[in-house]
Structure formats: structure tokens, C-alpha cells
C-alpha positions in Angstrom: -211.9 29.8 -34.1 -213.0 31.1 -30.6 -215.3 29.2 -28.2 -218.0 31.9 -29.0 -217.9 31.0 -32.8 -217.6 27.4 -32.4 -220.6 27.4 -29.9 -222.7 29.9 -32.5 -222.1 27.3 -35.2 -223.5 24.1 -33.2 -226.3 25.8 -31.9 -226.8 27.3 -35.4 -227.1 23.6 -36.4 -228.8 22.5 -33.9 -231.8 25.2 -34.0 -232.1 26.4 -37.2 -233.9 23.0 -38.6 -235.9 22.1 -35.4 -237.3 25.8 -35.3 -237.4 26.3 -39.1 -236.0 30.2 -38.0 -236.7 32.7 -40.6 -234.6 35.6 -40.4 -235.9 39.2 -41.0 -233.7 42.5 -41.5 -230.3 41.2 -40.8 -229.2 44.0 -42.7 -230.7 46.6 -40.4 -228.0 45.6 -37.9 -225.1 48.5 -38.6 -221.6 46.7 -40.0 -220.1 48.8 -36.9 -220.0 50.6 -33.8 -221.8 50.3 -30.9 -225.4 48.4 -31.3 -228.3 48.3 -28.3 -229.9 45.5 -29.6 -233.4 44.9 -27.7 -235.4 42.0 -28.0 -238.8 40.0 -26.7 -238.6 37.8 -24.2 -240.6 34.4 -24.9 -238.0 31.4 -24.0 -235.4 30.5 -22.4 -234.0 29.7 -26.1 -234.3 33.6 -27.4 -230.3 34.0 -26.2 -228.8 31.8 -28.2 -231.6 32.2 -31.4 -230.5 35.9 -31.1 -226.9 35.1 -31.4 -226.8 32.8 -34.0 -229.4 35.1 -36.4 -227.7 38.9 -35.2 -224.8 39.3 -38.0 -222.5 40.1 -35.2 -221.5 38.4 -32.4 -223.9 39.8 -29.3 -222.8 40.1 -25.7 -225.7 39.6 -23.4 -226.5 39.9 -19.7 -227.1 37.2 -17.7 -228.5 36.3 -14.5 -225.8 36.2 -11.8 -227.2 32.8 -10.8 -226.2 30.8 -13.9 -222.3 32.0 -13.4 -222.4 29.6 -9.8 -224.4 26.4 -11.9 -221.3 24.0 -12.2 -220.1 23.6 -15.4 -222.5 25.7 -16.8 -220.9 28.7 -15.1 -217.6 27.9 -16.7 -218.6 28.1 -19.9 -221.1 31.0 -20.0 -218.3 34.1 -19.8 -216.7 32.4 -23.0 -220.5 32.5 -25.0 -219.8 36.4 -24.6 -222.0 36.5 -21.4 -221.7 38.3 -17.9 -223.3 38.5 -14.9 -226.4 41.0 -13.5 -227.8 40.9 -10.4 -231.8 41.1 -10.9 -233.8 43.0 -9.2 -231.6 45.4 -7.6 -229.5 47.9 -9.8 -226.5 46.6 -10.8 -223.8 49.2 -11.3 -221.2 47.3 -11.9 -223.2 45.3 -14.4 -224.5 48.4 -16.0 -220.7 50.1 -16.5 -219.8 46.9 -18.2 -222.9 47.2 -20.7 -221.8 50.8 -21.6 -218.1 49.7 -22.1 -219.2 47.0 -24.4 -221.5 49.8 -26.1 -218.3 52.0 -25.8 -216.1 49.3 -27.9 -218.3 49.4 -30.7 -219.9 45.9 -30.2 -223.3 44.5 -30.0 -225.5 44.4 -27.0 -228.3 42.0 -26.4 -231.0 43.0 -23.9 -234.7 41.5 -23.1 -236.1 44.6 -21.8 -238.8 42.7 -20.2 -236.3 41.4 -17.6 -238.1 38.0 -17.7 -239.7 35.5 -20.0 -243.3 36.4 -21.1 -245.7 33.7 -19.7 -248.6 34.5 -22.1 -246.1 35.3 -25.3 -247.6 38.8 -25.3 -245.1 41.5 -24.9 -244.8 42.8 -21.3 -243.6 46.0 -19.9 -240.0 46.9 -20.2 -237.6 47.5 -16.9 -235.5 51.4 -17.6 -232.4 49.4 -18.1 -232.7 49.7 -21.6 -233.8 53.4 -21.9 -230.4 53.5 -19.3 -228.0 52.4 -22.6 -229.9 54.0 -25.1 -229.7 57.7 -23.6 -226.4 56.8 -22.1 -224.7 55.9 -25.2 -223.8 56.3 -28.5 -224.8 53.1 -30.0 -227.4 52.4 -32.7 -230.7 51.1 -30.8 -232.0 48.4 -32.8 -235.3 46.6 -32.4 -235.9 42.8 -32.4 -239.1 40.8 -31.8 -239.0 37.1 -31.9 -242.2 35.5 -33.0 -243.1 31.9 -31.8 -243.9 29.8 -30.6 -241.0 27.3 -30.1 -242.4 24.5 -31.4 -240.6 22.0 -33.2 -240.9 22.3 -37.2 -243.1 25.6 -36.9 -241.6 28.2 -38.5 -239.5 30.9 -35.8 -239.2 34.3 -36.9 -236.6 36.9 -35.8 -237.0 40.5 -37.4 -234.3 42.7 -36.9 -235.6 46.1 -37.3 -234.5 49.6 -38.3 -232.6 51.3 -35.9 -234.9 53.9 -34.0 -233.9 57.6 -34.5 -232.6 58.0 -30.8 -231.5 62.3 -31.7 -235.4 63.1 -31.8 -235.8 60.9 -28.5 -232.9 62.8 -26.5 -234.9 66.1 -27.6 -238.1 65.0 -26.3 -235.9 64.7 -23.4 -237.9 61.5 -22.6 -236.4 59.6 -19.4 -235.3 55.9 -19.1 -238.2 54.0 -18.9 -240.0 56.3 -21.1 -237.4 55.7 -23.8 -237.6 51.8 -22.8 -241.2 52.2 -23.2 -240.7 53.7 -26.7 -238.3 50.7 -27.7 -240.5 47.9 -26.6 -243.3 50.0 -29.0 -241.0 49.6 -31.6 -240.6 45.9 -31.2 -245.0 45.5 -30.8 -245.0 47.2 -34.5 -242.6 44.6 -35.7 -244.6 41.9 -34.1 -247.9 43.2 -35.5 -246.6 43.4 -39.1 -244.6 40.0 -38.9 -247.3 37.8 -37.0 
């Protein structure tokens, strides 16, 4: 068993009962291949609840800062983590998003960049537009409905993936295709609140 699974399956123990999470559309994730998967951002828990609910294991960006935290930073590269460097653009970070993509495996992103303050879905960065148009993977939606609290029911609703052919011929840009994703993921909130 790897570190990743054997983390997935505490934290899988751990959250699922305090949380009550309800998972939605697990089966809209594709079996294989390359798989954008963009989420809400409401909590510093929506990593790990993504992880243990996606039916594959997800590799996510992190920020740089929590790969120099002692300890911490030794065990978030094994969690299927790596580094970005916020607020600038990271190329290096971005080459190893579309490599992952490349591989066929899954790709976590929170568009937003940062956690929501109000819970209301913010305003994606072009990042994710970036991996979309850039790739070949299946861009699938996510939104995350809270709020954490304990024994409240959490839901996470894994949506259909979004038709990217008719968004590469409206020729739409990067953070017009982001923009379109983190539509996709309001319309799931709307019809799962």
C-alpha cells in the first residue's frame, strides 16, 4: 500500500463521519486518461475531502510555503502534492500540471486560488482555462457544499465533464474558459444546495 493510499484511508475515516459527506456523481469521473478536475474553494479541508471522495487518486497543487513547514513539508510530496508559487506565474509548476495531465492522471485545482471567505463562489484565476485548452484531459466540475460543521451533512458533486471541442471553437481564451468552468461548478451548487 503507498503512503498516498494509506493517508486516503485515515482521513477517509476520520472525515467521512464528522462531516456526514455525501458523495454526488463519482461516476462522472472518466475510469482513464487525463482528468482536469476543478473544484470550490471553501476550507482548508476541501484537499483532502476531494481526495478521499474523487474515485482516483488526485494530484494537487500546493502552495510553495507548506513544502518548507517542518514535518509537514516531508510528508506533503508523498500525499501526491507539489509546489506553486502564488501569485506569480509559475512555469515550472504549470509544465508539471500538464505532465501529470499528459500521464493520464487526475488533477485537482481550486480555480479561485484562495479559500472563499463568504462560501460564495469567487472569480476563477486563468490557470485553469491554462490546462483545459492546453491539454487533452477531460475537464470535470466539482462544487463542494458546506459548511464544515461537524455532523451536518457535506456534499461533493462530481459533475459531467464539460464539452471542451465546442469551447476550443469559440476560441475562448484562458480566463474565459476558467470563467466558463467555475459556471459549471455555480450550476451544480444551485441544483445541489
Amino acid at each position: 500500500m503507498t503512503f498516498y493510499s494509506f493517508a486516503r484511508n485515515v482521513v477517509n475515516t476520520v472525515l467521512k463521519p464528522i462531516y456526514r459527506i455525501e458523495v454526488i456523481g463519482r461516476e462522472n469521473v472518466p475510469a482513464d486518461g487525463g482528468v482536469l478536475l476543478c473544484a470550490n474553494h471553501i476550507d482548508n479541508l476541501d484537499p483532502p475531502v476531494v481526495g478521499i471522495t474523487a474515485p482516483r487518486p488526485v494530484y494537487f497543487m500546493a502552495k510553495a510555503e507548506l513544502f518548507s513547514v517542518p514535518v509537514l513539508g516531508k510528508i506533503v510530496p508523498h500525499l501526491n502534492a507539489f509546489p506553486v508559487k502564488r501569485g506569480m506565474s509559475d512555469r515550472e509548476a504549470l509544465r508539471k500540471g500538464l505532465a501529470i495531465l499528459k500521464d493520464g492522471n487526475v488533477l485537482g485545482l481550486f480555480p479561485e486560488g484562495t479559500r472563499s471567505k463568504t462560501g460564495e463562489i469567487g472569480k476563477g484565476l486563468a490557470g485553469a482555462g491554462f490546462f483545459a485548452l492546453r491539454s487533452e484531459a477531460h475537464v470535470v466540475p466539482c462544487a463542494i457544499i458546506g459548511p464544515y460543521k461537524a455532523f451536518n451533512k457535506l456534499k461533493v458533486v462530481y459533475g459531467k465533464p464539460i464539452d471542451m471541442a465546442s469551447i476550443k471553437e469559440k476560441k475562448l481564451n484562458a480566463e474565459e474558459t476558467t470563467d466558463f468552468i467555475m459556471g459549471e461548478i455555480q450550476k451544480l451548487i444551485n441544483q445541489f444546495k
